[in-house]
C-alpha positions in Angstrom: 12.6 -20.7 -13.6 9.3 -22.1 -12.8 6.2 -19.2 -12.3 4.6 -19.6 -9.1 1.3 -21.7 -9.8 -1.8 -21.0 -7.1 -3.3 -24.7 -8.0 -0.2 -26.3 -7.7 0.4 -25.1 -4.3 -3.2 -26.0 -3.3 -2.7 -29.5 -4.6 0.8 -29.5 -2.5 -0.9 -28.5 0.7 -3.8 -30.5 -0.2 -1.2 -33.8 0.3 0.1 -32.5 3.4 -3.3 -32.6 5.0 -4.6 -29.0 4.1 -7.7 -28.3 5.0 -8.1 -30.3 7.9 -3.9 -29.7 9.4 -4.2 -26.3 10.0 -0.3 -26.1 9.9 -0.5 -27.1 6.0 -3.0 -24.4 5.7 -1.4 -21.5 7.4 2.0 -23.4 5.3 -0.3 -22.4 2.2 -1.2 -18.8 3.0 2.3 -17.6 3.7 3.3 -19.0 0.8 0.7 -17.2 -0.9 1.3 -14.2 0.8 5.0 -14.3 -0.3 4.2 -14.9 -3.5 1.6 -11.7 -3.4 3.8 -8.7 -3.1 3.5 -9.4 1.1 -0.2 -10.1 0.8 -2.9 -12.3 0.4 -5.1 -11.4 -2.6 -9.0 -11.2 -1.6 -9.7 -13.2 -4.9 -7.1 -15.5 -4.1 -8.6 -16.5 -0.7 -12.0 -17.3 -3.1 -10.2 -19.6 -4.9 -8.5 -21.6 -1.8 -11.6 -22.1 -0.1 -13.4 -23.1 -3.3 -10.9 -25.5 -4.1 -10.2 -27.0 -0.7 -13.9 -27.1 -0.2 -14.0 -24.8 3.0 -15.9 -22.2 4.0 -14.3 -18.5 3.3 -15.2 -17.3 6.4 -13.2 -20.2 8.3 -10.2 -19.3 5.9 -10.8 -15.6 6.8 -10.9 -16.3 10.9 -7.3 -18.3 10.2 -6.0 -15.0 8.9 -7.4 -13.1 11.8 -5.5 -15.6 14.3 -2.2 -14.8 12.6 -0.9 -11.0 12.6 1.7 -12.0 10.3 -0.9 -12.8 7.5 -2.2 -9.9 5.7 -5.2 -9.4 3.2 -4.6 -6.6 0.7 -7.8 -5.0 1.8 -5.9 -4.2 4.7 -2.3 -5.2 4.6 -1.5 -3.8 8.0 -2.5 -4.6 11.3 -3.1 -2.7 14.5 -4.2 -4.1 18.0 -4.5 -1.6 21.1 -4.0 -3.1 24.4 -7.7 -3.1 26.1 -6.2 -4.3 29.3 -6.9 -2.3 32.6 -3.5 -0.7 33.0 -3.2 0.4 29.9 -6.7 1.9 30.1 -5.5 3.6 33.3 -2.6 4.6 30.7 -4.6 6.4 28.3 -5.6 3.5 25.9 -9.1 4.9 25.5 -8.0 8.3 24.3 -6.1 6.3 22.0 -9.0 4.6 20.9 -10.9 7.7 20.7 -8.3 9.2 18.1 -8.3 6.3 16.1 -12.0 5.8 16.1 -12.1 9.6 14.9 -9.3 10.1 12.5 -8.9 6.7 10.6 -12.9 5.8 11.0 -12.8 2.8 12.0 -14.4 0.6 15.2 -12.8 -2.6 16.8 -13.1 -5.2 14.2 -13.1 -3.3 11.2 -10.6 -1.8 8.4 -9.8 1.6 8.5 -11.4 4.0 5.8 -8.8 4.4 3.8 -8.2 0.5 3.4 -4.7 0.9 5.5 -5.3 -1.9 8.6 -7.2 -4.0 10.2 -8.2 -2.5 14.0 -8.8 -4.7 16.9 -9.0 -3.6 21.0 -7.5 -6.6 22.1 -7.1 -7.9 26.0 -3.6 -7.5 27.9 -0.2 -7.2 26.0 1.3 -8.2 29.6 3.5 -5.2 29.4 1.8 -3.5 32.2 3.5 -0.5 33.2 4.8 0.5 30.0 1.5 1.4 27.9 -0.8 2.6 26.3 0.9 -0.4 24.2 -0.5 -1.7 20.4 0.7 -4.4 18.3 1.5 -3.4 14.2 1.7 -6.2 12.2 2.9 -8.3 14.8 5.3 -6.4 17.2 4.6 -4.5 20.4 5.2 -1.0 21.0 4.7 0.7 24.1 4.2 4.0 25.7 2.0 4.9 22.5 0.7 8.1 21.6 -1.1 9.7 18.8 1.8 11.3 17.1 4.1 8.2 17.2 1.1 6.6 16.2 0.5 8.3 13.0 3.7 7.9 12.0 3.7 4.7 12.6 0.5 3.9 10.3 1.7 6.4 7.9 5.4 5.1 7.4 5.5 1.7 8.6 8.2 2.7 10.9 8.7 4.9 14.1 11.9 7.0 13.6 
């Protein structure tokens, strides 16, 4: 069997109008990020912008489009709801706590490298929050214990 090759899948992409069809390149990175142990390698994202002859930074804003897509600087990702019923919900308690245990701000990866934290606008599951997306999937009626276990195992139980 044939080892996965980084330039050959560039090249592939490449044909099916990667960089400019954004499908091809999103086509590229989950391929990539399949290939990666379920993430997309910092270095690797170097090398796909180098060699498509794009900008990192417009690769990087792709990956922030797409929950699904993970760097392993932060291979998780977690969204609170920033929408006024959830903030009448407790969001900004929420906020607070994960401003204050995981250091991290709106925009930014948590200090101990484990996700990427956005407030983001309404989940349109009003009624039913404080809600958050991880990596993807909404949960509602969020607090800080289900929350912790949530970032600590992946998984609510």
């Amino acid at each position: 069997m044939k080892k996965w090759d980084l330039y050959e899948a560039i090249e592939y992409y490449r044909k099916d109008g990667a960089p400019q069809s954004q499908d091809a390149l999103i086509a590229l990175l989950r391929e990539l990020q399949e290939e990666n142990d379920d993430v997309l390698p910092s270095y690797m994202i170097k090398m796909i912008a180098d060699k498509m002859e794009v900008k990192e930074s417009f690769l990087m804003a792709i990956i922030k489009r797409y929950p699904s897509l993970r760097l392993d600087s932060a291979p998780n990702y977690l969204e609170v709801c920033g929408g006024p019923n959830c903030a009448k919900n407790n969001s900004a308690k929420l906020m607070r706590f994960i401003m204050e245990k995981y250091k991290v701000e709106s925009g930014g990866i948590s200090e101990k490298g484990k996700f990427a934290y956005k407030i983001g606008g309404c989940m349109k599951h009003c009624g039913k929050g404080p809600n958050i997306r991880w990596n993807g999937e909404v949960y509602n009626k969020m607090d800080e214990k289900k929350l912790v276990q949530l970032i600590e195992n992946g998984k609510l139980e």
